[in-house]
C-alpha positions as CSV (number, residue, x, y, z in Angstrom):
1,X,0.0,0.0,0.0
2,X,1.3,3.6,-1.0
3,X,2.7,5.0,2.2
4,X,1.3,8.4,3.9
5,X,2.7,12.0,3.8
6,X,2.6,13.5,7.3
7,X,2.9,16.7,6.9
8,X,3.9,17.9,10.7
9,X,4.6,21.3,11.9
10,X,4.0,23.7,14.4
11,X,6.5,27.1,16.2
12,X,10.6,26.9,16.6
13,X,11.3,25.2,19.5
14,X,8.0,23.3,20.1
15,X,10.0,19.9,20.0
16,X,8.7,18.9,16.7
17,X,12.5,17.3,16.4
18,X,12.7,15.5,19.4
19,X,9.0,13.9,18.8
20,X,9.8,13.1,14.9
21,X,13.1,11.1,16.1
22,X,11.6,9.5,18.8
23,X,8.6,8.3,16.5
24,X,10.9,7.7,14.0
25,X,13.2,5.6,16.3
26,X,10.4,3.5,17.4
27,X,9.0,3.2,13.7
28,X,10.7,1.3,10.7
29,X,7.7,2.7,8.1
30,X,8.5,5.9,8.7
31,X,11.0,7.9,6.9
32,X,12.0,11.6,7.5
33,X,11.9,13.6,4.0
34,X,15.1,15.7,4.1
35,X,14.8,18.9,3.0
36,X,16.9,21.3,1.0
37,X,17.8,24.9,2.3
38,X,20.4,27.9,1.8
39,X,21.4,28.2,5.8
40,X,24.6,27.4,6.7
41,X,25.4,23.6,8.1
42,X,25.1,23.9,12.0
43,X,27.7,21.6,14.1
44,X,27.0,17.8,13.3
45,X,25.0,18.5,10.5
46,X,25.8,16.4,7.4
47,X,24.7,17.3,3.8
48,X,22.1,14.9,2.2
49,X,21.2,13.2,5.7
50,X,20.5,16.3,8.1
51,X,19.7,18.6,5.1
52,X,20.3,19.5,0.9
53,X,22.9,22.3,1.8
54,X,22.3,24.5,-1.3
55,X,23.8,28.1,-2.2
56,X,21.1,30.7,-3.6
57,X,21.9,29.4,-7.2
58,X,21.0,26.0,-6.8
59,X,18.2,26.6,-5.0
60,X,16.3,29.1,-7.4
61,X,16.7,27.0,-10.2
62,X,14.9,23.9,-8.1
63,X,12.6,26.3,-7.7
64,X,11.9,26.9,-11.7
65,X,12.5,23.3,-12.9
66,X,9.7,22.2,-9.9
67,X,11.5,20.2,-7.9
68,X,10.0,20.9,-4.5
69,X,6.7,19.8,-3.0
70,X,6.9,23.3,-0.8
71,X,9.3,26.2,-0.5
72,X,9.7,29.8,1.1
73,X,11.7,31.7,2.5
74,X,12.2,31.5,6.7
75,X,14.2,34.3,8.8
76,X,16.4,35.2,5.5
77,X,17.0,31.7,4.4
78,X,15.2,29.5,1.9
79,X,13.6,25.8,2.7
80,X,12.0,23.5,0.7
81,X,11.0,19.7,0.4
82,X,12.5,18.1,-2.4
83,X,10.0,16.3,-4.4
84,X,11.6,13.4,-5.9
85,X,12.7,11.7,-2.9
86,X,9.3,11.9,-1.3
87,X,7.3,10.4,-4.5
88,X,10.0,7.4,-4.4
89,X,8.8,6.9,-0.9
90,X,5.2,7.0,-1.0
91,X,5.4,4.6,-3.8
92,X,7.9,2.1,-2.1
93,X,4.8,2.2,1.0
94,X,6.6,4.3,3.6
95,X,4.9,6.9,5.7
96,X,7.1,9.9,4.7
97,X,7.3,12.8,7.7
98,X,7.9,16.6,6.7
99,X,8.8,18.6,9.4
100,X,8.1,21.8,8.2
101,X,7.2,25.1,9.0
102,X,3.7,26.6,9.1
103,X,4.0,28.5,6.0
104,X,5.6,25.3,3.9
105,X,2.8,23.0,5.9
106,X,-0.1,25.4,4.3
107,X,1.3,25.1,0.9
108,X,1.6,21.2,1.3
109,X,-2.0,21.2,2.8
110,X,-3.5,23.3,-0.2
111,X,-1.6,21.3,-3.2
112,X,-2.0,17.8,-1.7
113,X,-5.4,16.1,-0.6
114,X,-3.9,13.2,0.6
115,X,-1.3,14.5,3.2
116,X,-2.5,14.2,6.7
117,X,-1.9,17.2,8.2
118,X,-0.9,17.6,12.1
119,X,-0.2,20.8,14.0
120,X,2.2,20.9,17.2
121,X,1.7,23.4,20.1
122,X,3.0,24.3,23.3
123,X,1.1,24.4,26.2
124,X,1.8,27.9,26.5
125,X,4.1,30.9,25.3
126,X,6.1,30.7,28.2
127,X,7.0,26.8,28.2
128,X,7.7,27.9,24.4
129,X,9.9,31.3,25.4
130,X,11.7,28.5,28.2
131,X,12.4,26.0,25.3
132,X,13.8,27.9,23.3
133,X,16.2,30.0,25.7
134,X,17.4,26.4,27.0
135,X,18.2,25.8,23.4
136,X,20.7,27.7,23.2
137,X,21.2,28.1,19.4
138,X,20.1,31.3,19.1
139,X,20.7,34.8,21.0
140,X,18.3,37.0,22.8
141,X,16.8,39.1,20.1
142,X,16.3,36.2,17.9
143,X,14.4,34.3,20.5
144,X,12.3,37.3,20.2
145,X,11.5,37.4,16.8
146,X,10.6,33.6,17.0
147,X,7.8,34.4,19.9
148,X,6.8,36.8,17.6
149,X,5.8,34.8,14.9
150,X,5.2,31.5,17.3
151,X,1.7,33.9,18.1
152,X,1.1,34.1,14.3
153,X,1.8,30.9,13.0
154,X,-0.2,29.6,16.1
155,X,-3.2,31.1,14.4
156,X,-2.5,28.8,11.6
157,X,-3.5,25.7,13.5
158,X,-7.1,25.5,12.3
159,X,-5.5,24.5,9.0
160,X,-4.3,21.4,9.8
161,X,-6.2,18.3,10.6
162,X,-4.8,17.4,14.2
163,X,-3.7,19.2,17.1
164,X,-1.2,17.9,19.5
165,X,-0.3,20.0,22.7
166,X,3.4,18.9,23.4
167,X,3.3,18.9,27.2
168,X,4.5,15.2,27.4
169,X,6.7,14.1,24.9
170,X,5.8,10.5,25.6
171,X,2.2,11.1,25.0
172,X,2.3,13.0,22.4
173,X,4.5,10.6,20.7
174,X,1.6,8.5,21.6
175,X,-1.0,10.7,20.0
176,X,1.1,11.0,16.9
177,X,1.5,7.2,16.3
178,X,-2.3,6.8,16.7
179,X,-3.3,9.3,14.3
180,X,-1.0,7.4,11.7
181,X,-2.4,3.7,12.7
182,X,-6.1,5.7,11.6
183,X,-5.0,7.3,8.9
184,X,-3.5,3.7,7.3
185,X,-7.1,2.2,8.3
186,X,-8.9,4.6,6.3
187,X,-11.5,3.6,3.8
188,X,-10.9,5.8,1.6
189,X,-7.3,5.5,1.4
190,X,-7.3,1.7,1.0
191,X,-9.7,2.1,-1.7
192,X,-7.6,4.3,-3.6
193,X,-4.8,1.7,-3.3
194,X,-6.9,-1.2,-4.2
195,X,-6.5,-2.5,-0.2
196,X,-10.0,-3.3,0.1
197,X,-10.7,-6.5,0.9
198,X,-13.6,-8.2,-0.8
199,X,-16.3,-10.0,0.7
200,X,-17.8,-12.1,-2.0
201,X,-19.4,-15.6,-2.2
C-alpha cells in the first residue's frame, strides 16, 4: 500500500524534532523527507542526511525546474521539500514525515489532498519562550523574533487536521503514532490503493 505524507509542523522550538526522532526511532515505516535549504550547516550537520545544503543558485533554479513539493523563505534563508525523494517513498509504501514550517505546511495542505496534516503546540508561550532560551542556538533578540511569529503561526492551527499540545513528549509521541495507525485504516485511502478487501461468495 502507497505509504502516507505526514505533513507535521507547528513554532521553533515546540520539540517537533525531538517527537519526529523519537517516532521515528520506534517506527521502521517511517521515513524523514530531508529537506533542502540555503542556511549554513550547524555543528553535526551532514549534507544529504541532516539537510540538501544548497547556495542561492542551486536553489532558485529547483525552484523553476519544480522540484519541490513546498518552499519559502524563513528568517532570511530559503527551505524547501525536495519532491523526488518523497514520491520514491510513498510509492515504495513508507509513511514519509515533513517537518516543516507553518508557511511550507499550508502550501503542502493546499496542493496535496492526501497528506495528513498535524499541527504541534506548546502548552503555553512561556513553556515555548523557556524551550527555546534552553536551546541555546540562538541569541536573545532572535528568541524574540521567534515568539513573535510563534503567536502568528499559532493562528494557523485550524488549517491542519490534528492538534497535538506537546506537554509530554511521551504522549504525544503517543498521540502522533495513533493518528498514523487511523490514517492507514482509512476507507478511503485503502480504496484508492486497491487495499479493500472483498467479501464475495
Amino acid at each position: 500500500m502507497r505509504g502516507l505524507l505526514l505533513v507535521v509542523s507547528g513554532p521553533s522550538g515546540v520539540g517537533k524534532g525531538t517527537l519526529l526522532n523519537l517516532l521515528l526511532s520506534q517506527r521502521d515505516d517511517c521515513v524523514f523527507s530531508v529537506s533542502a535549504t540555503t542556511r549554513p550547516p550547524r555543528p553535526g550537520e551532514q549534507d544529504k542526511v541532516h539537510y540538501y545544503f544548497l547556495d542561492g543558485e542551486v536553489f532558485s533554479r529547483w525552484v523553476e525546474e519544480g522540484r519541490f513539493l513546498e518552499w519559502n523563505k524563513v528568517f532570511d534563508r530559503f527551505y524547501g521539500t525536495p519532491l523526488e525523494p518523497v514520491e520514491e517513498h510513498l510509492r515504495q509504501g513508507k509513511n514519509v514525515v515533513l517537518d516543516v514550517d507553518v508557511q511550507g505546511g499550508v502550501q503542502v495542505i493546499e496542493n496535496r489532498p492526501d497528506a495528513v496534516s498535524v499541527f504541534v503546540a506548546p502548552p503555553d508561550l512561556s513553556t515555548l519562550k523557556t524551550r527555546l532560551t534552553q536551546r541555546g542556538t540562538e541569541p536573545p533578540d532572535e528568541i524574540a523574533l521567534r515568539l513573535l511569529t510563534a503567536k502568528s503561526e499559532l493562528k494557523a492551527m485550524t488549517r491542519y487536521q490534528y492538534l497535538l499540545i506537546n506537554d509530554s513528549l511521551e504522549s504525544t509521541r503517543a498521540q502522533l503514532n495513533a493518528i498514523i495507525e487511523a490514517e492507514s485504516c482509512r476507507i478511503s485511502r485503502l480504496m484508492k490503493s486497491d487495499q479493500l478487501p472483498q467479501f464475495e461468495g
